[in-house]
VMD Tcl script that draws the C-alpha trace (Angstrom):
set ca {
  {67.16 133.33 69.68}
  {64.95 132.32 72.45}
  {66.48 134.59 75.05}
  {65.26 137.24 72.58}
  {61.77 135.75 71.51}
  {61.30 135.63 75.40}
  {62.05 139.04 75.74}
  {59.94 140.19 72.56}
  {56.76 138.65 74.31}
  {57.62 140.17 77.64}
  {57.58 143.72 76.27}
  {54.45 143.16 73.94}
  {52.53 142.22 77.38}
  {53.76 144.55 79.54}
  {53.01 147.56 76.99}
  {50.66 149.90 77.45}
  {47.28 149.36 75.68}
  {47.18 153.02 73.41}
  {43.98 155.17 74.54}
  {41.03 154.94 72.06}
  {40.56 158.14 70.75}
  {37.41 160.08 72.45}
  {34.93 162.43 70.49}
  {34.78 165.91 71.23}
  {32.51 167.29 73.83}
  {31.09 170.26 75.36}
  {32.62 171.19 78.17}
  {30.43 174.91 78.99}
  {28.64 176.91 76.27}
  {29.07 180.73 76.90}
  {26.95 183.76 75.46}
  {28.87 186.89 75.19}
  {29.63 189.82 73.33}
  {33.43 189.48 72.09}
  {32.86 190.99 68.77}
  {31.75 194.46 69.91}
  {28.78 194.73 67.57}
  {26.16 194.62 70.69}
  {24.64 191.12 70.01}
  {25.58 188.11 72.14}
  {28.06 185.61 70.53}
  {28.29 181.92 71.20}
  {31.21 180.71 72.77}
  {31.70 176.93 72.91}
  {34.59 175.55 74.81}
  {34.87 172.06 73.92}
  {37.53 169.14 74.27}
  {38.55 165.56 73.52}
  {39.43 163.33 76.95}
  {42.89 161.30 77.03}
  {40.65 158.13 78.20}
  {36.70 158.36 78.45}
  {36.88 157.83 82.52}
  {39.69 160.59 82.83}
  {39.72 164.16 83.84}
  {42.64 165.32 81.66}
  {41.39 166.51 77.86}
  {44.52 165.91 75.40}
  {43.01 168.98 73.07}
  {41.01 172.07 74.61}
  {39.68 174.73 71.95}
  {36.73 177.06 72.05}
  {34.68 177.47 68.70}
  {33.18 181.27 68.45}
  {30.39 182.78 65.88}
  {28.67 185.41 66.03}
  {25.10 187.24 65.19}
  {26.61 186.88 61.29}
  {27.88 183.28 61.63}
  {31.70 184.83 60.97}
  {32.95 181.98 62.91}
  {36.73 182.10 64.79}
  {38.67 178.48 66.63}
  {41.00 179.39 69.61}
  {43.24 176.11 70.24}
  {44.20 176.08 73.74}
  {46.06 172.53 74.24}
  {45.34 170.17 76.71}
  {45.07 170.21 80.48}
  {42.43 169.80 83.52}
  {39.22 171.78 84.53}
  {39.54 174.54 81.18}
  {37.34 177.39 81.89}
  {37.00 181.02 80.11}
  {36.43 184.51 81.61}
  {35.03 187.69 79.67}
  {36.83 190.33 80.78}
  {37.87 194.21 79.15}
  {41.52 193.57 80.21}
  {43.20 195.94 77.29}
  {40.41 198.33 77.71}
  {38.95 198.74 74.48}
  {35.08 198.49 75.73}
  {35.20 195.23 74.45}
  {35.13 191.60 76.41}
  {38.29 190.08 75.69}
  {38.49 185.82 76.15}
  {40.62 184.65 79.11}
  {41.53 181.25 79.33}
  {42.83 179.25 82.26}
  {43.08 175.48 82.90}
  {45.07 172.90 85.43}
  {48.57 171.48 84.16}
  {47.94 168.73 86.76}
  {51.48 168.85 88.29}
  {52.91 169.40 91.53}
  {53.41 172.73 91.22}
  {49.95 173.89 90.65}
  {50.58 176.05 87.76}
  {48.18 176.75 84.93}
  {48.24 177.24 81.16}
  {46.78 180.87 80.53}
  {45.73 182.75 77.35}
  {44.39 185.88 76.61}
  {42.73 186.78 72.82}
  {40.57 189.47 71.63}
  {38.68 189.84 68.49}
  {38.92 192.66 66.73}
  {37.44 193.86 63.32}
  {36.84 190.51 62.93}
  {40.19 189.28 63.68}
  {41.34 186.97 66.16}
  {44.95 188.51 67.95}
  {46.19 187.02 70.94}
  {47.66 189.55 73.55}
  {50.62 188.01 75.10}
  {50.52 187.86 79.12}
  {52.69 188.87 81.35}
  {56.10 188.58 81.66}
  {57.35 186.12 85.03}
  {58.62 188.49 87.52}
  {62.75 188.97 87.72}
  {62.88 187.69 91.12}
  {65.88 186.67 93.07}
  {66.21 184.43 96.00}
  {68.80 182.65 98.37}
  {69.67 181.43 101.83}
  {71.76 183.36 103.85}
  {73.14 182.96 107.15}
  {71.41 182.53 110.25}
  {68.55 180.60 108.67}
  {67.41 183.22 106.73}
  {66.60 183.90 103.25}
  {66.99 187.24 101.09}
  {64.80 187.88 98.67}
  {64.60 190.66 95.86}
  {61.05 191.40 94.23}
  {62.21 193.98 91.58}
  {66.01 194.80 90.09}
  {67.79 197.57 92.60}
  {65.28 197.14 95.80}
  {66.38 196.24 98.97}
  {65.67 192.53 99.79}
  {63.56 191.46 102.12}
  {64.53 188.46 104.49}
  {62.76 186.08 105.92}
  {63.68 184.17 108.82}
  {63.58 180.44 108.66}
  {65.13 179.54 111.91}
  {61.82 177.29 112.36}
  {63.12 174.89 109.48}
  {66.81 174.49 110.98}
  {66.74 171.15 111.46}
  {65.86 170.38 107.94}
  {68.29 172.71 106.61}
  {71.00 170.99 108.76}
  {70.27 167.95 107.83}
  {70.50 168.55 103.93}
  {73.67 170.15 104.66}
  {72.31 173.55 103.76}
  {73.92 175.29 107.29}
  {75.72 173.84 109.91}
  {74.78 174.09 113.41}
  {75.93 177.47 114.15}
  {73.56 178.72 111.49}
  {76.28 179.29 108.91}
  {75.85 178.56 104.97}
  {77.98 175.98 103.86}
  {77.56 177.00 100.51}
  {75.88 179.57 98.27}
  {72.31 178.10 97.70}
  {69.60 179.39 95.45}
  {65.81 179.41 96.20}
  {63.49 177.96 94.06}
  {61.42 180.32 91.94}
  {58.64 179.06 89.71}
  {57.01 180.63 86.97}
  {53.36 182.52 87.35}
  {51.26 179.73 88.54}
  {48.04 181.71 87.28}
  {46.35 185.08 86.76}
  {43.38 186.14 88.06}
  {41.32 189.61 86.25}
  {40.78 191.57 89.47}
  {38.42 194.65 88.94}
  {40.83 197.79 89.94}
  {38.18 200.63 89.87}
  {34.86 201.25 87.68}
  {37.38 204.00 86.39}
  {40.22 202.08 85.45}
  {38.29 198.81 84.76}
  {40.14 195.45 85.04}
  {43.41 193.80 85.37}
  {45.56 190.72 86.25}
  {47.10 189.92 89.26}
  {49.75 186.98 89.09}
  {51.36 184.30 91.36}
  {54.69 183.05 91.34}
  {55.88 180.59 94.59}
  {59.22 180.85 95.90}
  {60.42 177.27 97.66}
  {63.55 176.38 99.81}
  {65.49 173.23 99.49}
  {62.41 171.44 97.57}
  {58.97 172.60 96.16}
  {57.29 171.46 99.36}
  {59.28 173.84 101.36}
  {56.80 176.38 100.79}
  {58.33 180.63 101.26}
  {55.88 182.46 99.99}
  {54.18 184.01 97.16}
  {54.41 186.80 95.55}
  {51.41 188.68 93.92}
  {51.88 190.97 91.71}
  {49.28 193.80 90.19}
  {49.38 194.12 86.37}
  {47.53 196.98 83.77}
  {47.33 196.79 80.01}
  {47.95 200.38 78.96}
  {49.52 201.14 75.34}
  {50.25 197.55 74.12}
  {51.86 196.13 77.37}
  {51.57 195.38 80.73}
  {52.68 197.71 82.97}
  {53.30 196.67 86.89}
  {51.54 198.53 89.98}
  {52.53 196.77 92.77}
  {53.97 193.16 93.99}
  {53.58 192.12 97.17}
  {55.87 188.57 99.06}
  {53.28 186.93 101.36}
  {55.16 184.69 103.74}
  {53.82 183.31 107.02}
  {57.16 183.40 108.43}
  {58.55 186.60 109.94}
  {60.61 189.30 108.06}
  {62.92 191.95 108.82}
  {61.45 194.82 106.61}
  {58.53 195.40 104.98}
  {57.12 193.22 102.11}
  {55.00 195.61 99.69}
  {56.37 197.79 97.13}
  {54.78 200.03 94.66}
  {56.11 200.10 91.53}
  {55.34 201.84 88.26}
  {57.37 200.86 84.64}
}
mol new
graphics top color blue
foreach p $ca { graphics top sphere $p radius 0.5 }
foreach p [lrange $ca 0 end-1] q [lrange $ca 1 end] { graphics top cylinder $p $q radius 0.2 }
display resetview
């Protein structure tokens, strides 16, 4: 009985203190015309903070109305640094609302929407899909990697990481695999709208990291080219950017 009261008063100190709850604030006010009727809307992203001194909000949204107070609430989650661009990314003459903000982890990625309004409706447009990359070590020190299903891969030599590799018992000494090892892919990280041509107006470019034996062990990135053209995305080109060497080159152009 006192063994337990003991350990009842141990817990109830060492538990964390629950975060007071934080009232909304305005993070950036926009004006912009996302309803297409010519007037300027107002666009105000707001959020509540986890703790009043912190950087993270627990609840992002942005709160829209227009010239004719028809008023539309985008919930976005929660996450670091939110920020919205105004962008025609399905080409409709009409600013669509992209959203991007910080996860906060180690692997730098970012939470992304993408809505437009449209006869007064809000739709989301789904992004992307992540890229069906493949990735592993091969002999030698050297990785092969495979942007797009049926392309040759492209290897990259990692002979300056050997002692690493050795040491986690990826090769031996001779440079031979001691056992099949995937890469690391990650998801997109982010998208950025990159302005194509006044012709063809914007789109999204996207990048995904590819690691070795950890997330540290940085092999490149690969950026891809996206265009919203009938209801989807449709791919132009993705690129592997790798500051170590490789045995073929690393751009291919590619249309669905």
């Amino acid at each position: 009985m006192l063994y337990s009261l003991s350990l009842l008063l141990t817990l109830s100190i060492v538990s964390p203190v629950a975060e007071q709850p934080t009232d909304p604030i305005s993070i950036h006010s926009y004006h912009e015309d996302v309803t297409g009727d010519g007037q300027s809307d107002t666009i105000d992203l707001k959020g509540e903070l986890f703790a009043p001194d912190g950087q993270y909000y627990q609840h992002i949204w942005a709160d829209i109305t227009d010239a004719n107070n028809h008023s539309w609430t985008i919930p976005y989650g929660g996450g670091y640094e939110p920020s919205l661009q105004f962008v025609d990314l399905n080409h409709d003459n009409q600013n669509d609302i992209f959203y991007q903000s910080a996860t906060g982890g180690s692997g730098g990625l970012y939470t992304s929407k993408l809505h437009t309004i449209k006869n007064n409706q809000l739709i989301e447009i789904p992004l992307p899909n992540n890229q069906p990359l493949q990735g592993e070590f091969i002999d030698d020190f050297k990785a092969s990697i495979t942007l797009l299903p049926g392309e040759e891969p492209i290897i990259i030599d990692l002979s300056d990481r050997k002692d690493e590799y050795i040491r986690l018992n990826i090769y031996d000494e001779n440079g031979n695999l001691l056992e099949p090892t995937s890469l690391m892919i990650d998801p997109v990280a982010m998208f950025e709208p990159v302005n194509l041509s006044e012709r063809n107006g914007y789109g999204l470019k996207s990048y995904q990291q590819i690691s070795g034996a950890y997330h540290a062990d940085g092999i490149g990135v690969v950026e891809s080219l996206w265009y919203y053209e009938k209801g989807k995305w449709k791919l132009l080109k993705t690129t592997l950017k790798s500051d170590n060497p490789t045995e073929n080159p690393t751009e291919e152009n590619k249309d669905e």
